[in-house]
Structure formats: structure tokens, C-alpha cells
MARKEDREN-226287 format. One record per residue: residue in three letters; y, z, x of N, C-alpha, C, O in turn. Coordinates in steps of 0.001 Angstrom, whole numbers, plus 500000, padded with zeros to 6 digits. Atoms other than C-alpha are relative to their C-alpha. Example, Ala and Ser with C-alpha at 12.3 -4.5 7.8 and 13.67 -1.06 7.14 Angstrom:
REM MARKEDREN-226287
ALA498810500000500890495500507800512300501200500000500900501181500665501936/SER498810499940499180498940507140513670501090500730499230502198500899499739/
***
This chain:
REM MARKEDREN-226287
UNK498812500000500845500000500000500000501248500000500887501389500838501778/UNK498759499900499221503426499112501400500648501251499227500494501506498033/UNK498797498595500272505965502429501203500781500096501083500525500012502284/UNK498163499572499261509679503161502365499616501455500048499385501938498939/UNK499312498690499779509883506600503495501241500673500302501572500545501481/UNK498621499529499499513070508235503779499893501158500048499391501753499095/UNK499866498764500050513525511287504873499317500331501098498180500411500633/UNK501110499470499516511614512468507931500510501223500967500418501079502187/UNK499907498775499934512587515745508579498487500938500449497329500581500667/UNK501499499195499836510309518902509193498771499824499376497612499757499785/UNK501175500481501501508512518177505826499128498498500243497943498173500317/UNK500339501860500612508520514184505526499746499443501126499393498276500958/UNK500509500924498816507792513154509354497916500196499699496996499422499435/UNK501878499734500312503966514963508969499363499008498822498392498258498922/UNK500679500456501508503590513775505030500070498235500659499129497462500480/UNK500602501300499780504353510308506677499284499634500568498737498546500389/UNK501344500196498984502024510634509251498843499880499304497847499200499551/UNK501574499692500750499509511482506997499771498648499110498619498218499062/UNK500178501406500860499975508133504645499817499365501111498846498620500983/UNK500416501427498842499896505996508072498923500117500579498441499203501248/UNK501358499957499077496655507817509338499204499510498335497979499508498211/UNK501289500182501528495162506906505429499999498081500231499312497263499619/UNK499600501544499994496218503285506366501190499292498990501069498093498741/UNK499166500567500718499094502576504212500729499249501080500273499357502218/UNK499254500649499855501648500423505243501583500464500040502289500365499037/UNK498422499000499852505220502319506484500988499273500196500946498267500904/UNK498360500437499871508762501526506269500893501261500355501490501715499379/UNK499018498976499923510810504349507686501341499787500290501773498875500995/UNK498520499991499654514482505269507594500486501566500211500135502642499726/UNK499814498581499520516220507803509334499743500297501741498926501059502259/UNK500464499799498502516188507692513017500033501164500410500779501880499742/UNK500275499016499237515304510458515241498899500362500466498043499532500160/UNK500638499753498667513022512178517831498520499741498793497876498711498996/UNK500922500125501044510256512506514666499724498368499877498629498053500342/UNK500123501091500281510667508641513705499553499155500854498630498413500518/UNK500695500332498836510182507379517251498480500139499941497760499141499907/UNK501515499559499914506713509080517267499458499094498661498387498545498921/UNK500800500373500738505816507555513971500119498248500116499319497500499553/UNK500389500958499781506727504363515164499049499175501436499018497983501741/UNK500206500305499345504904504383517879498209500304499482497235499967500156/UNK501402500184500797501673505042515540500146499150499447499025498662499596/UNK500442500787500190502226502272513806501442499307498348501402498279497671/UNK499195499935501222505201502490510922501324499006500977501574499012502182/UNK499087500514499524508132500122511106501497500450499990501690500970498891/UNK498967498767500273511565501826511413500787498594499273500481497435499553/UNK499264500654500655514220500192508991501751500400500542501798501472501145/UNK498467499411499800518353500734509640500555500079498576501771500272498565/UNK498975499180501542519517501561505799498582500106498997497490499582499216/UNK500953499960500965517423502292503034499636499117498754498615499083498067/UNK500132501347500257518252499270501463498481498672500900497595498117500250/UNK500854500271499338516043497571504231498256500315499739497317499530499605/UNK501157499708499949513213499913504019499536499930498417498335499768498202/UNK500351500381500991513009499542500694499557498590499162499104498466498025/UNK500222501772500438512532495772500024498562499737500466498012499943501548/UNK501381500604500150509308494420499264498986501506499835497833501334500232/UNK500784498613499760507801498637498842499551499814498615500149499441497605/UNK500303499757501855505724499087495843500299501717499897500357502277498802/UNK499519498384500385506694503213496765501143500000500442501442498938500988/UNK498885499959499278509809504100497918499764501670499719499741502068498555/UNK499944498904500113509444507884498744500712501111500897500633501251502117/UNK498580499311499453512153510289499439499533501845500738498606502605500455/UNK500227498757499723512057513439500969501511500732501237501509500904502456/UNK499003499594499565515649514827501590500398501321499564499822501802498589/UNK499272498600499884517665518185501851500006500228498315499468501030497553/UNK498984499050501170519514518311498862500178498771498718499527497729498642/UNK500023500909501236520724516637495414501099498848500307500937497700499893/UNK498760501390499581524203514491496904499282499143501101499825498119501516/UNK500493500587498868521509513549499715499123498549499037499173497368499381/UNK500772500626500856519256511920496903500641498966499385500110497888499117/UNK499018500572501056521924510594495019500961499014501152501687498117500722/UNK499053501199498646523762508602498472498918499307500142499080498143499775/UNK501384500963499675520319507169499299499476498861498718498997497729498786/UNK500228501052501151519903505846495745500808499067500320500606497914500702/UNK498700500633501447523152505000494391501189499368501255502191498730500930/UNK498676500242499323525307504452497742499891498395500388499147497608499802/UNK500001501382499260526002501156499872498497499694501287498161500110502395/UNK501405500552499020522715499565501352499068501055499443498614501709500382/UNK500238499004500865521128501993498868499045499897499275499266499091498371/UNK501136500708500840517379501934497248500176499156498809499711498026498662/UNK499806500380501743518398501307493562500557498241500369499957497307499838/UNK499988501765500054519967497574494679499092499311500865499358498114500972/UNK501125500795499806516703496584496543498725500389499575497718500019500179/UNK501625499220500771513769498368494496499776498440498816500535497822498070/UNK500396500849500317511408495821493452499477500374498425499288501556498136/UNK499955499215500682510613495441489768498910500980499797498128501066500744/UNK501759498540499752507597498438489062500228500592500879499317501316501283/UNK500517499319498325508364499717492221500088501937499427500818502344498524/UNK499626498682500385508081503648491915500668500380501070500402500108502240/UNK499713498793498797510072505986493699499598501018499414499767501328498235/UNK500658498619500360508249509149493891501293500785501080501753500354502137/UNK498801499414499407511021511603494933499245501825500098499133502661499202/UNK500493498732499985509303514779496813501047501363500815500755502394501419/UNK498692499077499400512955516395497848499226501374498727498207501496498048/UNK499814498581500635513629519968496229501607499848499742502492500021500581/UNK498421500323500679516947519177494114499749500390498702498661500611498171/UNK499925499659501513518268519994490683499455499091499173499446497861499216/UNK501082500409501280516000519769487504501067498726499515500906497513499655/UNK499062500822500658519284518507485668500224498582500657499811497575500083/UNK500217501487499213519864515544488163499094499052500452499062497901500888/UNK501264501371499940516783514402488329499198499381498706498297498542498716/UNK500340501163500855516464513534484657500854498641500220500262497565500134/UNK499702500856500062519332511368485165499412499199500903499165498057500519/UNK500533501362498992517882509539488322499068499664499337498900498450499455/UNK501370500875500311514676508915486517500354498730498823499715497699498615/UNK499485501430500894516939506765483708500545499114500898500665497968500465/UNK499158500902499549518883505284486788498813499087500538499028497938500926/UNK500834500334498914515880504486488412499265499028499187498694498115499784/UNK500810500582500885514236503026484857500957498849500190500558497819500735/UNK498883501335499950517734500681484612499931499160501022500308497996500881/UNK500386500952498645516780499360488188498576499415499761497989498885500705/UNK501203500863499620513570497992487078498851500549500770497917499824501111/UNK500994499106499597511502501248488652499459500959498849499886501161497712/UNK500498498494500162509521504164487940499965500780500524499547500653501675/UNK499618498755499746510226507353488303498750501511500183498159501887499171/UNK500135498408500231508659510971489243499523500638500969498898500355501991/UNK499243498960498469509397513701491184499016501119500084498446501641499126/UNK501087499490499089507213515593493264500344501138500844499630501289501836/UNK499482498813499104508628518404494892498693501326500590497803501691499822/UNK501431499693499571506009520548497232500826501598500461501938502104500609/UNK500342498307498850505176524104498918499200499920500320498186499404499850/UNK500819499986498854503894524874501938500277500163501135499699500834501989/UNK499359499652498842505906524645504305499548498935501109498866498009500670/UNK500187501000499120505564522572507761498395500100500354497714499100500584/UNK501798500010499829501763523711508296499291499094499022498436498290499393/UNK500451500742500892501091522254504786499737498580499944498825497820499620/UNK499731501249500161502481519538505101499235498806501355498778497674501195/UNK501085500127498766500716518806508592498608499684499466498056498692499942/UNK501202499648500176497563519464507072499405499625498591498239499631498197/UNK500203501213501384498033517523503599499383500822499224498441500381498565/UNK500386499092500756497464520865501934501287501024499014501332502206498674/UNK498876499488500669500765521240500096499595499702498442499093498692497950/UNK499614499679501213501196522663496644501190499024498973502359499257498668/UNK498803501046500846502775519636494484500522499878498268499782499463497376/UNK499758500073501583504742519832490999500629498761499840501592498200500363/UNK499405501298501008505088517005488894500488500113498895500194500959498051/UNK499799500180500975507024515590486693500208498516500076500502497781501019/UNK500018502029500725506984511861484821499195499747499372498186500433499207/UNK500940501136500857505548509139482689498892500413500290498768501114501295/UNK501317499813499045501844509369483009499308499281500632498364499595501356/UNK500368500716498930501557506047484291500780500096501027500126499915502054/UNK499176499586498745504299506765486781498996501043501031498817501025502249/UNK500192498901498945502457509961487581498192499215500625497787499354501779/UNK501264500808499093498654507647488062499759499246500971498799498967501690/UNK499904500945498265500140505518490592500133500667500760499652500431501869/UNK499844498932498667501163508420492425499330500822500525499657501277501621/UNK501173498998499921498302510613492434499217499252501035498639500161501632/UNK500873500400499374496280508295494671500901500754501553500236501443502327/UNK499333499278499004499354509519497487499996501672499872499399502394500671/UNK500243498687500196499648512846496360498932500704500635499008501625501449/UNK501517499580499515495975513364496958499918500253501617499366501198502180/UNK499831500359498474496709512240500652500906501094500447500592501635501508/UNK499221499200499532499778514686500774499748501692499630500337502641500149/UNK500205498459500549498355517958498890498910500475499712498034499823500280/UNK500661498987500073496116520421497811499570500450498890498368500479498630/UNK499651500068501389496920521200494535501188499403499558502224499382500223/UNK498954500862500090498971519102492532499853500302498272498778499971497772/UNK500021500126501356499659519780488709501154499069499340502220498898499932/UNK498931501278500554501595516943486160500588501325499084499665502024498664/UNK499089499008500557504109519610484402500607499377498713500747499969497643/UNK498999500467501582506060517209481807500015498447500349499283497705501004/UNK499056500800499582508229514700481810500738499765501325500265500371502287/UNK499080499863499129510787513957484194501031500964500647502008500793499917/UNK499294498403499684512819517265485925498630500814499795498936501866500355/UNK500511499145500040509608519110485226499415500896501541499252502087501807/UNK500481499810498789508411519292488514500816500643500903500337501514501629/UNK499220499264499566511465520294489928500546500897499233501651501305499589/UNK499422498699501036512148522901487207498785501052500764499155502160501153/UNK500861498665499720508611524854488430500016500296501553499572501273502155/UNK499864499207498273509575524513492310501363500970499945501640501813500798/UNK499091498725499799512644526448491252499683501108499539500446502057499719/UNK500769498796500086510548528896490108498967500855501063498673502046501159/UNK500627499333498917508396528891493179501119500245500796500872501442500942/UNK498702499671499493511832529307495110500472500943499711501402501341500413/UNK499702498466500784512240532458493045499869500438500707500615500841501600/UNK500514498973499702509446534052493664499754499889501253499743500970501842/UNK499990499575498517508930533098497273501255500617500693501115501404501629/UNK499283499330499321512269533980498124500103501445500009500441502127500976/UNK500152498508499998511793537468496587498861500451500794499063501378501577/UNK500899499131498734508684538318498573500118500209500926499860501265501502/UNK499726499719498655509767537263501509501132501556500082500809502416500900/UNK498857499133499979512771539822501106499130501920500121499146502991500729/UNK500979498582500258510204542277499709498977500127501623499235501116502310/UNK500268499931498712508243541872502948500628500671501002500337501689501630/UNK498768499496499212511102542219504774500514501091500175500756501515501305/UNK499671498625500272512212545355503563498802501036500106499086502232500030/UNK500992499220499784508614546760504070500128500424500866500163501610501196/UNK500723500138498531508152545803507149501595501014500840501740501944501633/UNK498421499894499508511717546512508122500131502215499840500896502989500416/UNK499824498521500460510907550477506485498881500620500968498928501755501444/UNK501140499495499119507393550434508590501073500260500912501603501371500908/UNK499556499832498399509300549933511908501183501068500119501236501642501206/UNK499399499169499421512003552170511690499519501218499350500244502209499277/UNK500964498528500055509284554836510473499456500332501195498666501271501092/UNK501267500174499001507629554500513936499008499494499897498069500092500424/UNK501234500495500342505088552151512769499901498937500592501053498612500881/UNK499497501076499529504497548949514342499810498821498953498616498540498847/UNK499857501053500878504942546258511939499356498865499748499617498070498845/UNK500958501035500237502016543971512704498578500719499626497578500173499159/UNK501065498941500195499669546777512386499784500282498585498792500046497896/UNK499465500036501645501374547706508944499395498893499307498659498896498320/UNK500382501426500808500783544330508065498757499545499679498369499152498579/UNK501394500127500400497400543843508616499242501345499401498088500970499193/UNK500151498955500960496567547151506812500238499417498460499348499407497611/UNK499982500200501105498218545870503947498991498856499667499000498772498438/UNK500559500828500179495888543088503890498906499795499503497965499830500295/UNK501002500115500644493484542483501310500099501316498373499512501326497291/UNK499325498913500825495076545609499357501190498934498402501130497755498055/UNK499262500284501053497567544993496378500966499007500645500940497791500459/UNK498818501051499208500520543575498549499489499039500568500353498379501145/UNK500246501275499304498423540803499965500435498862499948500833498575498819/UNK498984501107501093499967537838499497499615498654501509499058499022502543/UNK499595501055499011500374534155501788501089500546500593500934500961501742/UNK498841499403499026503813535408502787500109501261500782500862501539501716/UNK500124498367499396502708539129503474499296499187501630499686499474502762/UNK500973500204498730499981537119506042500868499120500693500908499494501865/UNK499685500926498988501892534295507562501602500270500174501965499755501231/UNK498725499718499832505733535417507289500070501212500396500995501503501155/UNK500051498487499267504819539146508020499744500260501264499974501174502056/UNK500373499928498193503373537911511092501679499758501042502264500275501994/UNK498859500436499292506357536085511843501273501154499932502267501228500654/UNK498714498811500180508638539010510825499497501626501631500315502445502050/UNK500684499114499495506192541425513348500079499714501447500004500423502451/UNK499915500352498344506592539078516169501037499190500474501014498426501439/UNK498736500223500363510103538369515249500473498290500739501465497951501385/UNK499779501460499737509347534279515701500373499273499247499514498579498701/UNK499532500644500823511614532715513737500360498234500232501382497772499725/UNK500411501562499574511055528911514826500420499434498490500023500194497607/UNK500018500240501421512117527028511447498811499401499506498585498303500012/UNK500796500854500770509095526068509133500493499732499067500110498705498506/UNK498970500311501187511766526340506374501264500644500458501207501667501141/UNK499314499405499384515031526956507061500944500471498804501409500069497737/UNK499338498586501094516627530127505760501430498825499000501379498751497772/UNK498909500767501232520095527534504226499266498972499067499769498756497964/UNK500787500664501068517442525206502582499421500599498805499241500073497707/UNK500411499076501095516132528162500762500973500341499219500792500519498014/UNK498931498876500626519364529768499952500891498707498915501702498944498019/UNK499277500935501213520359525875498240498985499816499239499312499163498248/UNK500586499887500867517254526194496634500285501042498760500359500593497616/UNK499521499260500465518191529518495215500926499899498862500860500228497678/UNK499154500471500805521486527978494552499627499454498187500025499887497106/UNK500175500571501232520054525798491871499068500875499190499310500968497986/UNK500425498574501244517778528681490265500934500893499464500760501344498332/UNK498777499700500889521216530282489732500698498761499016501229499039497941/UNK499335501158500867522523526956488234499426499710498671499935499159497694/UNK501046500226501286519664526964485814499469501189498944498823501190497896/UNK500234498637500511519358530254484871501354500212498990501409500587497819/UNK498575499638500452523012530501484192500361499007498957501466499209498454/UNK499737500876499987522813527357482603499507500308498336499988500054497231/UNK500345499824501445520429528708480130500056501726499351499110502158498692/UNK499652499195500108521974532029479653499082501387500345499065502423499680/UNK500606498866499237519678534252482027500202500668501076500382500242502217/UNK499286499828498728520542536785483762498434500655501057497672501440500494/UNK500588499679498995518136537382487112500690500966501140501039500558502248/UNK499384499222498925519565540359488900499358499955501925500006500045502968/UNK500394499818498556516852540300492000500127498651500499499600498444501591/UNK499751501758499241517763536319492740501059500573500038500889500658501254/UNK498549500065500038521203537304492592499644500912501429499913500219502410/UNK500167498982499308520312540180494980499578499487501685500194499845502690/UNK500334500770498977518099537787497652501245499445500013502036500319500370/UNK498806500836500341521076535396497114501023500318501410501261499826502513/UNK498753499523498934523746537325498759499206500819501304499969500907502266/UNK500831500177498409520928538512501875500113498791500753500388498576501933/UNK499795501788498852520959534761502783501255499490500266501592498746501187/UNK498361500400499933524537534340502191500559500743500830501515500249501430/UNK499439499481498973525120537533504480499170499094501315499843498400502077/UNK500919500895498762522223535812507146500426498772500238499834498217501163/UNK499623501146499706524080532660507010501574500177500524502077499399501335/UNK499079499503499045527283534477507907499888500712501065500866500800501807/UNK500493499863498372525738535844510848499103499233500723498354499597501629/UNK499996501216499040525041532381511875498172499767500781497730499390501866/UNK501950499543500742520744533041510736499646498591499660498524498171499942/UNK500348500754500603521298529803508959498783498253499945498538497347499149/UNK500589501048499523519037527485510962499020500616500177498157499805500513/UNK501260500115499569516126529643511527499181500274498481499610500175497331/UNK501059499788501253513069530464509206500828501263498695501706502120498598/UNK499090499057501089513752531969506056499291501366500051499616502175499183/UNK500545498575500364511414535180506804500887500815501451500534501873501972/UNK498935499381499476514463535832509152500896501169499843501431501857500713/UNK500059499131500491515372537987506650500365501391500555501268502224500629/UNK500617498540499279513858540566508264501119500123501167501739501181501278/UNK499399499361499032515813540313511208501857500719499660502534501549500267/UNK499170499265500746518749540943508894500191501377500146501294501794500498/UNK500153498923500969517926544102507862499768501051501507500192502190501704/UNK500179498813499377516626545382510961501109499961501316501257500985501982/UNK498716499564499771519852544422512864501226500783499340502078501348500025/UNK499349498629500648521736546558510345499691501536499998500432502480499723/UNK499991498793500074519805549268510753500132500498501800499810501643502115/UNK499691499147498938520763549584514708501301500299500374501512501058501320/
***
């Protein structure tokens, strides 16, 4: 299958690797140290997304944010004026529910199909084509895509319509951001008990608090390696839009509000580039 990739970031360089080791057919856009490597497996690099998009029966996105999604469509040299007709774009960013019904009508008016894919997992996952994927779209939109999906995840559930998929990753954006915090503050209460904090950790393990983030972010909070697999301001504009939606539909969430302003202080002490179970180091630079 020919596919445009855009996006190859922490997430979207691996997930493309993983379609070019299945044998698809690559178009990437987006230069950098990541893109090099994948063209030197075998993907062709494009210069606009216009380019990489011509002649793709996928065109699949995987960017930051919602104005990132929305320039790549809608701007100059821009998918939407070279998407072939049928072509799908499967869009596996993490952006607002609300803006991605409209792209899926802009995307119908161009003569595509639409639906959005947004994942968890993080950079291991995604490495390892064992990411957590929510859907939303058509259900022939979502049958063409499932044969990739399969290639990029783990579990993968179809949720709705269009925005659904990104309505339940802002729910996993919730609750992962609250654990991590909750972690954080454990771990952060072990160590200045005299405890050592990887010790703590594996104690709690297998107990009530067990969790993916207790095991793989507790480590990282214990051996205070904050390397980005997600990075703490990607979370905190995830966040963003779980306040946008909450507020939107008259709910109030006091402990998002609460994480919220932790990342907003961690991004004013200049946190904002490493992992989001950084957190921790928050908390336990305040307490010296």
C-alpha cells in the first residue's frame, strides 16, 4: 500500500518504521535526524506534504497539536489539495475531539475519508507496535484502516463516529496524567520518609497501587531518568483540551485542574521538554 506519513517525531518515526518493515510503500515528510534513518531503510522523503501526499491511498498524520493538523491539511502545499479521490487520511495525532469532527467533513469535501486514531503507549509502544488505539469513523473508513492499525497496535477499539477516538484519549490523558502525579507524590512521600523509592516501588507491586505507570514511570521517578518518552508540555496540551471539553460540557474536574497547574508550575521551571513522570522531580525539588 502506498502511504504519506507526516509527522515523524518520537511517536511517528517507529510507527513508520513499522509499516516499511510490513512492506508498505512510504512517503515521508518532515526532515530530520529520525527521517534520514527511515530513508535509508527504504521510504522516500517528500519536501511539503502536498508532495508526499500525491498518488497515497493513506495519508497518515501524526503531529503535536490541533493548528499543527490543521496547517498540514488546509495550508499552502497542503494534503487536502493533493488527496486522491478515496484516499483516507487516518489522523493518529492527539488533538481536539471538537476539531476533528470538522476535519473529517473537510476531508469528506476533498474527495477523502476520514478517521482518527489517536494512541497510548508511549515511545516503547510504539517501537514495538503494541500501542493502545481509539477510534473514531465511518466503518468503512475504519476497515481500511484496521489492516494498519493491526501493524501499529495492540489493542485497538472503533468508539463512534468521527471525534470519538479522540474524545476517549482525552480521557486516557486524564487518568494517566493523574497517576503519574499520584505516583509522584508517593514516591516523593517514600523518599523524604527515608525510604528508597525504587524499593517502595517494587513493594507496591502486584498490591492495589499496581498499575503500568506505578512499574515503568516509578522506575523512572526512582532513578530520576527523565529522557522524554512523552514530553511533560505534550501532556499538559493534552490536559489542555480535557479542560476545553469538560468546561465545554459543564464539568467541573477539580484533580485535572489540580495536575494542570503541577505541569504549568514544571514548565515554568523550564521541566517542559523532559518526560512527563518528571513530575516527581517537581515535588521533590520543593521539598529541599
Amino acid at each position: 500500500m502506498r502511504i504519506a506519513v507526516i509527522g515523524l517525531g518520537v511517536m511517528g518515526a517507529p510507527m513508520a518504521r513499522n509499516l516499511l518493515d510490513a512492506g508498505h510503500e512510504l512517503r515521508i515528510h518532515r526532515e530530520n535526524a529520525r527521517s534520514q534513518a527511515l530513508v535509508e531503510a527504504g521510504a522516500t522523503l517528500a519536501p511539503t506534504p502536498a508532495a508526499a501526499t500525491e498518488g497515497a491511498e493513506v495519508v497518515l498524520l501524526m503531529l503535536p497539536d490541533t493548528p499543527d493538523v490543521e496547517a498540514v491539511l488546509h495550508g499552502e502545499d497542503g494534503v487536502l489539495g493533493a488527496l486522491a479521490e478515496d484516499a483516507l487520511v487516518l489522523d493518529m495525532s492527539s488533538i481536539s475531539p471538537v476539531a476533528t469532527e470538522q476535519i473529517a467533513q473537510d476531508v469528506a469535501a476533498a474527495g477523502g475519508q476520514f478517521v482518527d486514531a489517536p494512541v497510548s503507549g508511549g515511545e516503547v509502544g510504539a517501537q514495538e507496535g503494541i500501542l493502545t488505539v481509539f477510534v473514531g469513523g465511518e466503518q468503512e473508513a475504519v476497515a481500511r484502516a484496521m489492516p494498519l492499525l493491526e501493524i501499529l497496535g495492540g489493542r485497538i477499539t472503533h468508539l463512534g463516529p468521527a471525534g470519538a477516538g479522540q474524545a476517549a484519549k482525552v480521557v486516557n490523558q486524564v487518568i494517566v496524567g493523574l497517576t503519574i502525579e499520584a505516583v509522584a507524590e508517593g514516591l516523593a512521600l517514600a523518599e523524604a520518609s527515608g525510604l528508597d523509592p525504587e524499593q517502595v516501588r517494587a513493594a507496591l507491586d502486584g498490591g492495589f497501587a499496581t498499575s503500568r505507570i506505578l512499574e515503568l514511570h516509578g522506575r523512572r521517578m526512582a532513578e530520576r531518568a527523565f529522557d522524554p518518552g512523552f514530553r511533560l508540555r505534550l501532556h499538559r496540551k493534552d490536559l489542555r483540551l480535557a479542560q476545553d471539553s469538560a468546561a465545554h460540557r459543564g464539568l467541573a474536574l477539580p484533580a485535572l485542574e489540580t495536575v494542570a497547574a503541577q505541569m504549568d508550575e514544571a514548565i515554568a521551571r523550564q521541566l517542559q521538554e523532559l518526560d512527563h513522570s518528571a513530575l516527581f522531580r517537581l515535588l521533590t525539588e520543593e521539598a529541599r
